[in-house]
C-alpha positions as CSV (number, residue, x, y, z in Angstrom):
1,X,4.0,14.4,22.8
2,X,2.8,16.8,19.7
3,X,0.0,14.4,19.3
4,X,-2.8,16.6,20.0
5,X,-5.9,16.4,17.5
6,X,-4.0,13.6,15.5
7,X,-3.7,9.9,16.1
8,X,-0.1,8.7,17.0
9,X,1.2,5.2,16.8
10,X,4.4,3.5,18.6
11,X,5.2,0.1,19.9
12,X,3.4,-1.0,22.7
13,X,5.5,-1.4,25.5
14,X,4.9,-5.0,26.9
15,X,4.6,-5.5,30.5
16,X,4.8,-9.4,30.9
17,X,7.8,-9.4,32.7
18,X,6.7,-7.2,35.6
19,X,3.3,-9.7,35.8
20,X,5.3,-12.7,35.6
21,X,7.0,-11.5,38.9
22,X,4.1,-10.0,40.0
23,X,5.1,-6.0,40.8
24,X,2.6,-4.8,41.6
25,X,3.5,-1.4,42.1
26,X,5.5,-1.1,38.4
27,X,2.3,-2.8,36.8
28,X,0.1,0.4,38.7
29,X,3.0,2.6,37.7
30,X,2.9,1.6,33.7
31,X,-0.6,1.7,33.9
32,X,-1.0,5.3,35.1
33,X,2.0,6.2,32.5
34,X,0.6,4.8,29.5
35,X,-2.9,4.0,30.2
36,X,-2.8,0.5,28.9
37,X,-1.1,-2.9,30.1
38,X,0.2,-5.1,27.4
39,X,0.5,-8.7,29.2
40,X,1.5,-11.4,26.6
41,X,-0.1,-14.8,26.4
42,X,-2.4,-13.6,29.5
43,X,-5.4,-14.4,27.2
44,X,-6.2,-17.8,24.3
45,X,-5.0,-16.4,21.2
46,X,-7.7,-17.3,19.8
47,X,-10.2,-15.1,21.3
48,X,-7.5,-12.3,20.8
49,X,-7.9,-13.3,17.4
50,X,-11.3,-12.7,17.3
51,X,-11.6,-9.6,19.7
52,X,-9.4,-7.9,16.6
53,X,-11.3,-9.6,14.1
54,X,-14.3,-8.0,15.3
55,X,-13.2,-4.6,15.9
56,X,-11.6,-4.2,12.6
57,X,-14.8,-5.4,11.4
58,X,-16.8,-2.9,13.0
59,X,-13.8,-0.6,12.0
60,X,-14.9,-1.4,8.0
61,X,-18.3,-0.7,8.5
62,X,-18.3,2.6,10.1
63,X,-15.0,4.0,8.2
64,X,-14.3,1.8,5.2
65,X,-12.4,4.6,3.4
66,X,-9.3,3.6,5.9
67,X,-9.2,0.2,4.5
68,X,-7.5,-0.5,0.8
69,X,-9.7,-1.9,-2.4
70,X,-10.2,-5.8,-1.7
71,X,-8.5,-5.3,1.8
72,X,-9.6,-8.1,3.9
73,X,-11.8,-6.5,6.5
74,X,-11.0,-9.5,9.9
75,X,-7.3,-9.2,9.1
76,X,-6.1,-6.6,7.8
77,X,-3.1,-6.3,5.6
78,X,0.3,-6.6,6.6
79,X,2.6,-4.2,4.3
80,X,6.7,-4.2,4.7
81,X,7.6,-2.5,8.0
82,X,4.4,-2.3,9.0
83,X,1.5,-4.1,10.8
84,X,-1.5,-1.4,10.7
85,X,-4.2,-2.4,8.4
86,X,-5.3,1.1,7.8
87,X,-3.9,3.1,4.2
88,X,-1.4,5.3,4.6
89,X,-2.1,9.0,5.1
90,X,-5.5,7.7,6.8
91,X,-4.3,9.1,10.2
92,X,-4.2,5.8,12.3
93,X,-0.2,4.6,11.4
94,X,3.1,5.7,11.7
95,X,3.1,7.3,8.1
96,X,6.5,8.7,7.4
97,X,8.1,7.6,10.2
């Protein structure tokens, strides 16, 4: 994927559809592929909400150089075309894509 010993971002692919019908076997087969299952509205938003709140929290506090001055630290910062709350250039978006 030429990703090796850098992080790469893309859109998750989102595997409600095959839960809503229950596929078993295509849910196993995703899961294997991408190593992840994305299942919207499985969980309350709000403890989604605070599961990301927290780990960008924790994110802050151990590597705070990724975040922007007066960033807020639980929700990051939404910028045009983009939803990562890191700075560009810091390695964790889809910078120059």
């Amino acid at each position: 994927s030429g990703c090796e010993g850098e992080v790469c971002a893309r859109m998750m692919a989102d595997s409600s559809q095959l839960w809503l019908v229950r596929d078993v076997a295509a849910l196993r087969a995703v899961l294997h592929r991408d190593g992840y299952l994305l299942l919207r509205g499985m969980l309350p938003r709000a403890d989604v909400e605070a599961g990301r709140a927290a780990a960008l929290v924790a994110l802050a506090r151990e590597q705070p150089h990724l975040f922007a001055p007066g960033q807020e630290k639980t929700t990051g910062t939404k910028r045009k075309n983009r939803s990562s709350p890191l700075k560009p250039g810091s390695g964790g978006g889809n910078d120059g894509e």
